[in-house]
C-alpha positions as CSV (number, residue, x, y, z in Angstrom):
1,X,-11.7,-6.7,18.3
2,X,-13.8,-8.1,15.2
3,X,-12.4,-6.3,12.0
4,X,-14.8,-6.0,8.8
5,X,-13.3,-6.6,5.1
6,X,-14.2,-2.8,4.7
7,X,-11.7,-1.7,7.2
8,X,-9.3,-4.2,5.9
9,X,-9.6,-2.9,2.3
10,X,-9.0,0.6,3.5
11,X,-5.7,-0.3,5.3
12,X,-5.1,-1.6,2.1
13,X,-6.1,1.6,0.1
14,X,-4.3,4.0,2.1
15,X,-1.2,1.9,2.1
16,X,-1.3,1.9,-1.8
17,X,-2.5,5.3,-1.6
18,X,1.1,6.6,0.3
19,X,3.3,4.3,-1.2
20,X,2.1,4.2,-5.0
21,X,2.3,0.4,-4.8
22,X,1.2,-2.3,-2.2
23,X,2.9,-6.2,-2.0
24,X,0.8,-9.0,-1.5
25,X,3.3,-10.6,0.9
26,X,3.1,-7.3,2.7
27,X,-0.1,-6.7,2.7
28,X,-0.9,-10.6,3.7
29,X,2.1,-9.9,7.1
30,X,-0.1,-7.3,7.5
31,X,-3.5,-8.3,7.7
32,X,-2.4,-11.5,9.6
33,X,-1.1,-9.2,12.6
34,X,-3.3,-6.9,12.7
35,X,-6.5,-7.4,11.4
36,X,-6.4,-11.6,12.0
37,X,-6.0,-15.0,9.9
38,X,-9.4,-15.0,8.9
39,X,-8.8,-12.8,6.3
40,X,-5.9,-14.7,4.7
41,X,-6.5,-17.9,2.9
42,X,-4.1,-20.1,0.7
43,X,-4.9,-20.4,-2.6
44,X,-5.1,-22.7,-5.5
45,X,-1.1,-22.4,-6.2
46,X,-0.4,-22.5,-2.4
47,X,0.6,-19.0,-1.8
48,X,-1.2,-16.8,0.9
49,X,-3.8,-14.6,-0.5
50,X,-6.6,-12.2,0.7
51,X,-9.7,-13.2,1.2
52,X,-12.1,-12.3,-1.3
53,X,-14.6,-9.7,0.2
54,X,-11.5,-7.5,1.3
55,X,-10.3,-7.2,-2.2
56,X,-14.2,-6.7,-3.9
57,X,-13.9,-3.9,-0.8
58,X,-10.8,-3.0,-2.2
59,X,-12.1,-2.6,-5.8
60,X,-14.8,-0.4,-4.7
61,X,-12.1,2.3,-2.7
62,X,-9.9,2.2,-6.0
63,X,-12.4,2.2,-8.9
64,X,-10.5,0.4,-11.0
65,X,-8.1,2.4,-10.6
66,X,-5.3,0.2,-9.2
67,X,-3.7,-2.6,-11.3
68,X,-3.0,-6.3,-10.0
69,X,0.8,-7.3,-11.5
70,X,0.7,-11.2,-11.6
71,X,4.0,-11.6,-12.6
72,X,5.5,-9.7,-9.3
73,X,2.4,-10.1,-7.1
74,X,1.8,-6.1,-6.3
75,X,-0.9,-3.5,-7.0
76,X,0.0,-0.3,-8.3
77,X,-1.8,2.8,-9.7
78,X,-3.2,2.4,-13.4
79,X,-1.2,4.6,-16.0
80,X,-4.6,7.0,-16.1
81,X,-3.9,8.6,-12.7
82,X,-0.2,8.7,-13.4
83,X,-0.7,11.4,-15.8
């Protein structure tokens, strides 16, 4: 089955969605089992990452309002849905 970056991002929503945080290692296990390798690519620093259409469909579901933490690789809700 071909999977799109839309359906992909979604997963990724609702994940974040339920569990108020999502783990790029997680999220990259995933995606590689269930939605295929094509959608994982290693980046710059040599860590596994996801691909870039899947997170500009990501950004759209969120609207900004989802954080990226660098430091411990994770998205999480913004401080402005919090409250």
């Amino acid at each position: 089955m071909n999977h799109t970056a839309e359906e992909v991002a979604a997963w990724m929503f609702g994940e974040m969605r339920n569990a108020g945080i999502l783990y790029q290692a997680d999220a990259v296990e995933h995606i590689r089992k269930n939605f295929g390798e094509h959608f994982i690519y290693v980046n710059e620093k040599g860590h596994a990452s996801i691909d870039k259409e899947v997170k500009k469909a990501f950004k759209k579901l969120h609207g900004g309002k989802a954080a990226w933490d660098r430091d411990a690789f994770f998205w999480g809700w913004t401080s402005a849905i919090k409250t």
